[in-house]
C-alpha positions in Angstrom: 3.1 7.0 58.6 5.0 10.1 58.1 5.2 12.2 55.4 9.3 11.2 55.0 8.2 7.8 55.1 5.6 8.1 52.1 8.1 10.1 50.1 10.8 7.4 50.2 8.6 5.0 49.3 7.7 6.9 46.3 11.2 7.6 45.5 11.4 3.8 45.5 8.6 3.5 43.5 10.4 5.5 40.9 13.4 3.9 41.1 11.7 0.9 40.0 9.6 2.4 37.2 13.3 4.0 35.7 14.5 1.0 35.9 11.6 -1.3 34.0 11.8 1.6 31.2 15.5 1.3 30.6 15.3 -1.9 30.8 12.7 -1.7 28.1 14.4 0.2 25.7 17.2 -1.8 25.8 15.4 -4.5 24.2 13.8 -2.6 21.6 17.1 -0.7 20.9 15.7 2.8 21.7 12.4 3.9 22.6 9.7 3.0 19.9 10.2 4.8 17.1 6.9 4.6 14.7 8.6 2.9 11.2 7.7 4.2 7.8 6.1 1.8 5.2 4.5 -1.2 5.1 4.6 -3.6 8.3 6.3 -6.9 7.7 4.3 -9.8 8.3 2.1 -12.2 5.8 -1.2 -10.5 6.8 -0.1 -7.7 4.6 1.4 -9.6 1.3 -1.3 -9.3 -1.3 -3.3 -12.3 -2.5 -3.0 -13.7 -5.4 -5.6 -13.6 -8.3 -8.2 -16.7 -8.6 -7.1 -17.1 -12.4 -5.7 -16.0 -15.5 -7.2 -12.8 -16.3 -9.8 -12.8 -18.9 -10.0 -11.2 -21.8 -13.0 -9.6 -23.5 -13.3 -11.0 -27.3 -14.6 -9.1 -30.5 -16.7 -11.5 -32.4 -16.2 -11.8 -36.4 -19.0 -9.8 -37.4 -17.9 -6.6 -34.7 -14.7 -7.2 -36.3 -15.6 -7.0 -39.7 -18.2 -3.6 -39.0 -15.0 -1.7 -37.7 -12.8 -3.1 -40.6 -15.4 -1.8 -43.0 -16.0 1.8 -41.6 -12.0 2.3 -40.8 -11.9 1.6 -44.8 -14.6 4.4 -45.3 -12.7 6.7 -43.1 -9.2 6.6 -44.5 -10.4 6.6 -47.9 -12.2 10.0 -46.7 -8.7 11.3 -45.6 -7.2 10.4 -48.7 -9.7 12.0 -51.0 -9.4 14.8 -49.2 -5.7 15.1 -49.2 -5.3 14.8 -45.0 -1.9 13.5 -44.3 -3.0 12.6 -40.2 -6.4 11.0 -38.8 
């Protein structure tokens, strides 16, 4: 083979690779742009929780220990004349 041979066939070649990449972009409307944000798809919706969400309870007596000193302070405030906390 001769070197004019081996460069039409690469010019062929080419040819052939321009025309698989336009082809290409056609389909995809451009060439690929990277998008911003989250992907579409279900593998990225978040899951939902097992359960209601529990709450933490205060028992009677906890209750009643904070009710009590909350007295003591604001009766402190108001002896000594404080109009805030």
């Amino acid at each position: 083979m001769d070197i004019n041979q081996i460069v039409e066939r690469l010019r062929a070649e080419r040819n052939k690779l321009e025309a698989a990449i336009q082809a290409l972009e056609g389909v995809g409307g451009g060439p690929a742009a990277k998008r911003r944000g989250r992907p579409p798809g279900n593998a990225n919706k978040p899951t939902p929780t097992a359960g209601p969400k529990k709450t933490r309870g205060m028992s009677a007596a906890a209750r009643k220990r904070i009710a009590e000193v909350m007295r003591k302070r604001w009766a402190a405030a108001k002896k000594s004349g404080k109009k805030r906390l």
